[in-house]
N, C-alpha and C positions, 0 to 999 in steps of 0.2 A: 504494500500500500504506500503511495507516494501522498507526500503534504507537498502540497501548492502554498509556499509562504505570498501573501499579501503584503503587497507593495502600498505603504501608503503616503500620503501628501497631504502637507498641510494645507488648510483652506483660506491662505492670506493674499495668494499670489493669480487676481483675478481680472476681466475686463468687459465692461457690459457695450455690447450694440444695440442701440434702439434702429430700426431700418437702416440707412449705411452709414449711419454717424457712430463712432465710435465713443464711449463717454467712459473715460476709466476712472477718474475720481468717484468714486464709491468706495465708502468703508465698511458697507455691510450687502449685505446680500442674502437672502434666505430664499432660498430655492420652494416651491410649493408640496405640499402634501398630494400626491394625488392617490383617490381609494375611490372604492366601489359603494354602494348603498348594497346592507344586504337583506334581504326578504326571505323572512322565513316562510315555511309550507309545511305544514303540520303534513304527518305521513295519517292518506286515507287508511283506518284500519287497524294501525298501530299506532293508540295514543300516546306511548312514551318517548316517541322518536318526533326529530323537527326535522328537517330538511333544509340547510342553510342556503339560498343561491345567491348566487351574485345577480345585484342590479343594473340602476343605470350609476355611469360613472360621474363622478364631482367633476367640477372645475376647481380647480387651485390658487394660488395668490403667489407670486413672487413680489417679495417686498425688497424696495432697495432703501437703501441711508447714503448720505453724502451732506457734504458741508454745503452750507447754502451759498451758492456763487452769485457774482452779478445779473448773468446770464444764464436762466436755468431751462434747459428742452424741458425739463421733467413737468413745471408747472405753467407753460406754454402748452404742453401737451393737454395736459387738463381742461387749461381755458380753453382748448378748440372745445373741447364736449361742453363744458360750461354754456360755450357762448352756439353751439347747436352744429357745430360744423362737423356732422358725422360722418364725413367722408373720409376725415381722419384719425375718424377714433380707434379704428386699429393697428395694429403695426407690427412687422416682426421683431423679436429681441435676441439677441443671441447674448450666451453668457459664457465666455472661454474661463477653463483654466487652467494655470502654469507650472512645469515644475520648479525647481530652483534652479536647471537652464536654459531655462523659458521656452520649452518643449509643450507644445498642446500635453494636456493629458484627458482634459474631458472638452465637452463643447455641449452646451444644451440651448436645443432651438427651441423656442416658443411661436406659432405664428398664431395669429390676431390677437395679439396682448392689447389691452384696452384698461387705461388707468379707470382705478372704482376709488379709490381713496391720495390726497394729499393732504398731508399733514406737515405744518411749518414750525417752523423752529421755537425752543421754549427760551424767552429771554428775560435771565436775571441781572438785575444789577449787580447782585453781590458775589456774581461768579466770572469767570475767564472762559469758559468754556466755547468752543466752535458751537457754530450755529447748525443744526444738523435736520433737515428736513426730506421726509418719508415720503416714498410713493409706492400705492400699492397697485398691482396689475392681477387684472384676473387674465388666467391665461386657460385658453382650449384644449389647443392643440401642441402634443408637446411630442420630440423625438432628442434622443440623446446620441450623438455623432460620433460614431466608431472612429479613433484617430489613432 
């Protein structure tokens, strides 16, 4: 019996594209959950047994963080849908990641990612902290890219 040691990688070394713009100042990233709904079915016959099946599938959220810049795609994105210009409310995103010699190691596509949530920056006077504002993306259609 052979062991397959697993190779792993830390998750600091990454770069988000929203359609061909590249945007790599992101200091967070959290990829989405995706699961199934599942529905039971009671077995005709035999009351002691359920029958677990898989349903329909969820959609997910990829949330990102970054420091809040002058000029931000993320909350320009937003206002298209704010302001009704649905033409552009979806988009693809692609999200690389690196090793330490900045080697693809994963690539996750997302296509029609569509902001559902921004969230802007908490500001204290009696702190230093970078200004860090959220956007969350519900995404569809999702494929992870063999590299």
């Amino acid at each position: 019996m052979s062991l397959e040691v697993a190779e792993l990688h830390s998750g600091h070394r990454f770069v988000i594209a929203i359609g061909t713009e590249l945007v790599a100042a992101f200091t967070e990233c959290t990829l989405p959950t995706l699961e199934f709904d599942v529905q039971e079915q009671p077995e005709g016959g035999l009351n002691e047994y359920v029958h677990m099946l898989p349903g329909r599938r969820k959609s997910g959220r990829v949330t990102l963080k970054r420091g809040l810049a002058k000029s931000s795609i993320l909350l320009e994105w937003y206002q298209d849908l704010l302001d009704g210009k649905m033409e552009n409310a979806t988009r693809q995103v692609s999200i690389i990641m690196f090793d330490s010699m900045n080697n693809i190691i994963s690539w996750w596509f997302f296509d029609k990612a569509m902001p559902v949530k921004w969230t802007g920056p908490q500001l204290k006077s009696d702190q230093s902290a970078v200004a860090v504002e959220t956007l969350e993306l519900l995404v569809h259609d999702y494929e992870q890219i063999k590299v």
